[in-house]
SERO-4910 file (N, C-alpha, C, O; in steps of 0.05 Angstrom, whole numbers):
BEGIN
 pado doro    nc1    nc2    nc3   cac1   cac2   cac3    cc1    cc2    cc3    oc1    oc2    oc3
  Unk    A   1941  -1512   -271   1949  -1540   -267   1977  -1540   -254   1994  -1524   -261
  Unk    A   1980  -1555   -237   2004  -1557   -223   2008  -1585   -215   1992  -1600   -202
  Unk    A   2036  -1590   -225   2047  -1621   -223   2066  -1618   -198   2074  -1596   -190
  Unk    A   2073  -1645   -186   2091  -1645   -165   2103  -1665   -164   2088  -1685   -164
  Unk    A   2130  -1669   -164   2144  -1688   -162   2152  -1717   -143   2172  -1719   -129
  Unk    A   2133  -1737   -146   2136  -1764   -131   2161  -1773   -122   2175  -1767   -103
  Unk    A   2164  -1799   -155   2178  -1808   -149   2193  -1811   -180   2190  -1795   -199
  Unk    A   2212  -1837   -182   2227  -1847   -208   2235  -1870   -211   2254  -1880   -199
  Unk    A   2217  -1885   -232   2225  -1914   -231   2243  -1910   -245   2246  -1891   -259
  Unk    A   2262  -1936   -241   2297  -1945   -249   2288  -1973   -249   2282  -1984   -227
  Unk    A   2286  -1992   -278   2283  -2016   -283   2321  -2034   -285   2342  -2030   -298
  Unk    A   2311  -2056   -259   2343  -2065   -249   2333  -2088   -252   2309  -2093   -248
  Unk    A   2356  -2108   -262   2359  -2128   -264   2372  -2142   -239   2359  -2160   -228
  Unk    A   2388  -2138   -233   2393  -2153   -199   2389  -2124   -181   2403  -2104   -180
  Unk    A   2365  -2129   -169   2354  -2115   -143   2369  -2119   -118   2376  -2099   -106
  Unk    A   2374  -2137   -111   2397  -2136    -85   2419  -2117    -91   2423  -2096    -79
  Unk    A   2436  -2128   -115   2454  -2109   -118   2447  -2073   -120   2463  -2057   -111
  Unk    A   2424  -2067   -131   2421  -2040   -132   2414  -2038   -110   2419  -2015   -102
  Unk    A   2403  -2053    -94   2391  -2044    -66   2408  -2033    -53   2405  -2011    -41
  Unk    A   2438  -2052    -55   2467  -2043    -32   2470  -2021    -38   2474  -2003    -22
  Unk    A   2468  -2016    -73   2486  -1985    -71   2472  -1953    -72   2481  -1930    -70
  Unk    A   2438  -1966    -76   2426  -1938    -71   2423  -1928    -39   2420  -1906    -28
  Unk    A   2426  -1961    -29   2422  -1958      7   2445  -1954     18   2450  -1944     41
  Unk    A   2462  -1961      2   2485  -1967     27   2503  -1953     22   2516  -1945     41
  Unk    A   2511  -1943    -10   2534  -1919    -20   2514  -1900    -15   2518  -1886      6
  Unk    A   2485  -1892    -32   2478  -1864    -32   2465  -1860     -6   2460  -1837     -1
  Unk    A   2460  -1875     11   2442  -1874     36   2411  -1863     37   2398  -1850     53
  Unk    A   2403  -1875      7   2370  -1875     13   2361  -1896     31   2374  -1917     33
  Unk    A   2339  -1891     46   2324  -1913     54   2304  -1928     54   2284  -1914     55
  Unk    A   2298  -1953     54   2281  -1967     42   2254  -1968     62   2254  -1970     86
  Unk    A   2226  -1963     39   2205  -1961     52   2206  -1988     80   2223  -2005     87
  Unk    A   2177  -1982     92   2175  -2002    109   2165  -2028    101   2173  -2051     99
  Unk    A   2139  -2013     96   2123  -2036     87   2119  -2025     52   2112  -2005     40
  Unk    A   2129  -2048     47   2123  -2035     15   2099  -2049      8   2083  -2061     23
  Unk    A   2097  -2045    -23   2061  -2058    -25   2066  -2079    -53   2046  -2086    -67
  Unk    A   2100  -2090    -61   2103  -2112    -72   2119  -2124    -55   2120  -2116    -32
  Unk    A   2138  -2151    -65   2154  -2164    -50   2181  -2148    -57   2181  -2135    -78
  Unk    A   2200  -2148    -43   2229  -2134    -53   2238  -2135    -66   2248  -2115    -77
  Unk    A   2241  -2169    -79   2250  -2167   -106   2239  -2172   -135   2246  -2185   -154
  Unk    A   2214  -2149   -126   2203  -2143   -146   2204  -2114   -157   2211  -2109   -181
  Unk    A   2197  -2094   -136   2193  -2072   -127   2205  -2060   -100   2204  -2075    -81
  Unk    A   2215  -2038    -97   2226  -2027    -79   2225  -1989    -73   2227  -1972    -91
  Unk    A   2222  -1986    -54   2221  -1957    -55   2253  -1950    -46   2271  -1967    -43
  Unk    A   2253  -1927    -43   2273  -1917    -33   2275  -1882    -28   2273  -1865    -45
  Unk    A   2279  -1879     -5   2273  -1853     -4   2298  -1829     14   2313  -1835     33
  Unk    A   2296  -1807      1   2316  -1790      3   2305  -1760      5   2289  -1748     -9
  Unk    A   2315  -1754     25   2303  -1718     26   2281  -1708      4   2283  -1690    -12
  Unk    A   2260  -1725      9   2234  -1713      0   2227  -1730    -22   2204  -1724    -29
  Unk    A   2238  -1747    -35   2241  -1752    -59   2241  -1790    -62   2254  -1803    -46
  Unk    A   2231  -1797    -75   2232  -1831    -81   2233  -1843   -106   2220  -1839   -127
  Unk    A   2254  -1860   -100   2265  -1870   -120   2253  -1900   -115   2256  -1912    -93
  Unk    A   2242  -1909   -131   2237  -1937   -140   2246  -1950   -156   2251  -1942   -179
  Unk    A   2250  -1980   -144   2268  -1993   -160   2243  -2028   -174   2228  -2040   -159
  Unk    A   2245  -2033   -200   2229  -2039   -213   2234  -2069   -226   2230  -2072   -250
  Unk    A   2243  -2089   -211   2247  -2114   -226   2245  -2113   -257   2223  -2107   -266
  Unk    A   2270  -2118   -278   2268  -2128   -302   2287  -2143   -314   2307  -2151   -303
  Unk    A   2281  -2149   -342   2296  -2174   -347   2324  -2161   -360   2339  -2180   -361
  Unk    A   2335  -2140   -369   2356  -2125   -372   2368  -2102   -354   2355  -2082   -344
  Unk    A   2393  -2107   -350   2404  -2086   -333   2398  -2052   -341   2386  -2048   -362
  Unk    A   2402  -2043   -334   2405  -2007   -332   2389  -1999   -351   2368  -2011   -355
  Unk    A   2396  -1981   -363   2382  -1962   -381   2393  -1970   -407   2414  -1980   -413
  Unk    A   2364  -1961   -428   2378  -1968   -455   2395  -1949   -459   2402  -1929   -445
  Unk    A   2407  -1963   -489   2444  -1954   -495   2435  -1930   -509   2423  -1931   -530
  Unk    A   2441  -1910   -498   2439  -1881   -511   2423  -1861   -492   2426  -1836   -495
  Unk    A   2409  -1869   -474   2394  -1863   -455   2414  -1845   -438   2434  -1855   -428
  Unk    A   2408  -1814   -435   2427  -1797   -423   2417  -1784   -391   2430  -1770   -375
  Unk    A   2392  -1793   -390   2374  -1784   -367   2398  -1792   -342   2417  -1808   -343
  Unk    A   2389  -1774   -320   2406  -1785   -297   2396  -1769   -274   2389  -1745   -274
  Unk    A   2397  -1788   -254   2391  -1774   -221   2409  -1757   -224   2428  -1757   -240
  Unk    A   2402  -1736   -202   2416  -1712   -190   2422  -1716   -155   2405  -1721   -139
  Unk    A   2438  -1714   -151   2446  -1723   -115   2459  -1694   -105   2483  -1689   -112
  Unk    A   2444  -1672    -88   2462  -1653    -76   2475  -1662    -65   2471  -1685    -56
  Unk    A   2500  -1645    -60   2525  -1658    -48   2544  -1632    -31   2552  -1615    -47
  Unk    A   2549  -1629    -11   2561  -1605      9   2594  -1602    -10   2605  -1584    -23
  Unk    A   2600  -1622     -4   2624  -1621    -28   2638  -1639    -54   2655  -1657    -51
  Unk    A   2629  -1632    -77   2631  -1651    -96   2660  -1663    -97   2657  -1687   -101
  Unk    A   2684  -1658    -95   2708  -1667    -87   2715  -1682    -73   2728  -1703    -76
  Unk    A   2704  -1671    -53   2701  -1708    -22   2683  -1722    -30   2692  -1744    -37
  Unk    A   2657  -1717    -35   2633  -1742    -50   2653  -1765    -72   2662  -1788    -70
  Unk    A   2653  -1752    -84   2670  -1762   -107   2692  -1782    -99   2691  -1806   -104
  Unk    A   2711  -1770    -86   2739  -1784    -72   2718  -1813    -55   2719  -1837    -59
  Unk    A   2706  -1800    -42   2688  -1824    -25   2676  -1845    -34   2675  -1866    -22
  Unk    A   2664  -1836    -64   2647  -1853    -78   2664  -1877    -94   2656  -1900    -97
  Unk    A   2690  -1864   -104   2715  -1879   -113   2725  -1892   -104   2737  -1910   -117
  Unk    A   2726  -1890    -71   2742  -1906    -52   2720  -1925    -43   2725  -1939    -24
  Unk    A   2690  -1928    -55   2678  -1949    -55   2671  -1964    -78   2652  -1980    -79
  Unk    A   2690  -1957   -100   2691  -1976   -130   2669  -1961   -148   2655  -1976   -162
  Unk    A   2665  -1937   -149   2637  -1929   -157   2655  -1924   -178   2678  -1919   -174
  Unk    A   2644  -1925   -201   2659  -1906   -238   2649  -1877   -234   2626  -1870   -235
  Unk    A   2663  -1866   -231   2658  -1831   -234   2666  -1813   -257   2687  -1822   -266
  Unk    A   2661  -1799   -267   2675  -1781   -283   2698  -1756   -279   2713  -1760   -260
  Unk    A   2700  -1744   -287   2712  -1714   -283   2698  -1695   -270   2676  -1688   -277
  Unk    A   2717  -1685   -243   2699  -1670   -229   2696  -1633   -246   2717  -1620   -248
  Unk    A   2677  -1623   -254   2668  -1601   -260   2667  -1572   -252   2645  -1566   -244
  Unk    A   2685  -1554   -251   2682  -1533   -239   2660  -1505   -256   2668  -1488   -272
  Unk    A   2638  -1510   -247   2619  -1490   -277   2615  -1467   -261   2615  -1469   -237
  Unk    A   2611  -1446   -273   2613  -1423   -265   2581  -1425   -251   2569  -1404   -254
  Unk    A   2567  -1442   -239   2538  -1438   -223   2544  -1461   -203   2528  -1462   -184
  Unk    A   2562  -1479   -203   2555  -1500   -184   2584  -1519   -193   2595  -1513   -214
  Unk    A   2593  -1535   -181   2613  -1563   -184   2595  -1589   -196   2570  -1585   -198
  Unk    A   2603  -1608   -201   2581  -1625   -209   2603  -1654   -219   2624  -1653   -233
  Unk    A   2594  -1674   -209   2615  -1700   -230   2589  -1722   -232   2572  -1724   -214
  Unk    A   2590  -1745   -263   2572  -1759   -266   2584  -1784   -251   2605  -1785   -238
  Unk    A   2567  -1805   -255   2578  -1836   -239   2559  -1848   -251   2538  -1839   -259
  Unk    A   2568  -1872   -252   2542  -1895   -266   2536  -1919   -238   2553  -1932   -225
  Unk    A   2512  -1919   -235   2501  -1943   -211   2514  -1981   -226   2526  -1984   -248
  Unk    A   2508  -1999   -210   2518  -2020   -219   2512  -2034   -239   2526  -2053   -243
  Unk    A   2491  -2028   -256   2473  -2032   -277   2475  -2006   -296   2459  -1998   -312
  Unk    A   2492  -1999   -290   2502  -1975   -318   2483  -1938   -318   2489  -1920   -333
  Unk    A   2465  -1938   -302   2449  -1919   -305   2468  -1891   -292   2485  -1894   -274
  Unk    A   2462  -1872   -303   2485  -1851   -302   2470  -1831   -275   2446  -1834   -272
  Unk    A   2478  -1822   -265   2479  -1801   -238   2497  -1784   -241   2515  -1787   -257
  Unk    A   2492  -1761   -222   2500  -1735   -220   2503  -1727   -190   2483  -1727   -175
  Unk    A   2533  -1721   -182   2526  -1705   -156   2534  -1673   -156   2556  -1668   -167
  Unk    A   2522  -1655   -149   2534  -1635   -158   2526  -1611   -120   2509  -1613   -102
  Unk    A   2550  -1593   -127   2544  -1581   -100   2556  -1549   -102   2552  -1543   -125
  Unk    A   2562  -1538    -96   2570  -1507    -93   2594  -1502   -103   2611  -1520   -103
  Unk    A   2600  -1476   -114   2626  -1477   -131   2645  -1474   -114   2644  -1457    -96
  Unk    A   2667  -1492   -119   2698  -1483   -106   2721  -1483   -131   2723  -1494   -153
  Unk    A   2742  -1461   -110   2760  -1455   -138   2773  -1483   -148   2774  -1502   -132
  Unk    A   2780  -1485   -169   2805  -1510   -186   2820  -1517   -176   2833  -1498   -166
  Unk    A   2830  -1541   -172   2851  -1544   -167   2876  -1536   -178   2897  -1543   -167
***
């Protein structure tokens, strides 16, 4: 048996707003023709991978809920600085002995990860 990875629904309460920042900060792009109306349903897609976005009546993720996208990133330091200098909440950037890595929460609270190749500490 062998499974393969689609996609990931993310239930959002204001869809425009998540629209700007999965399209417009992370630069996924939105299907063409989708097969609901937009602000119901939405695709979004990124190097191989789709993220859908899911009309509901509460924002983000429930409270305790630790799940989170993963975003490769060439350099987690500039990502980061970049993501900041567009109002994004970020965390502490990570130097782990396999990879760099810092979390961020989308506008509806759901937590993300960009993480990319190790560089030494500042």
């Amino acid at each position: 048996m062998r499974f393969k990875m689609q996609s990931y629904i993310l239930f959002a309460k204001d869809m425009a707003r998540m629209r700007r920042f999965y399209e417009g900060v992370l630069g996924l792009k939105a299907a063409t023709r989708p097969p609901y109306p937009a602000e119901e349903w939405l695709e979004l897609k990124g190097a191989g991978f789709k993220l859908c976005l899911h009309r509901s009546s509460a924002p983000g993720s429930a409270p305790g809920n630790r799940n989170k996208l993963v975003f490769r990133v060439d350099d987690v330091k500039q990502a980061r600085a970049w993501l900041v200098s567009k109002r994004v909440k970020m965390g502490a950037h990570h130097h782990w002995p396999h990879a760099d890595a810092c979390d961020g929460h989308d506008p509806e609270g759901n937590k993300f990860q960009i993480t990319g190749p190790r560089t030494p500490e500042d």
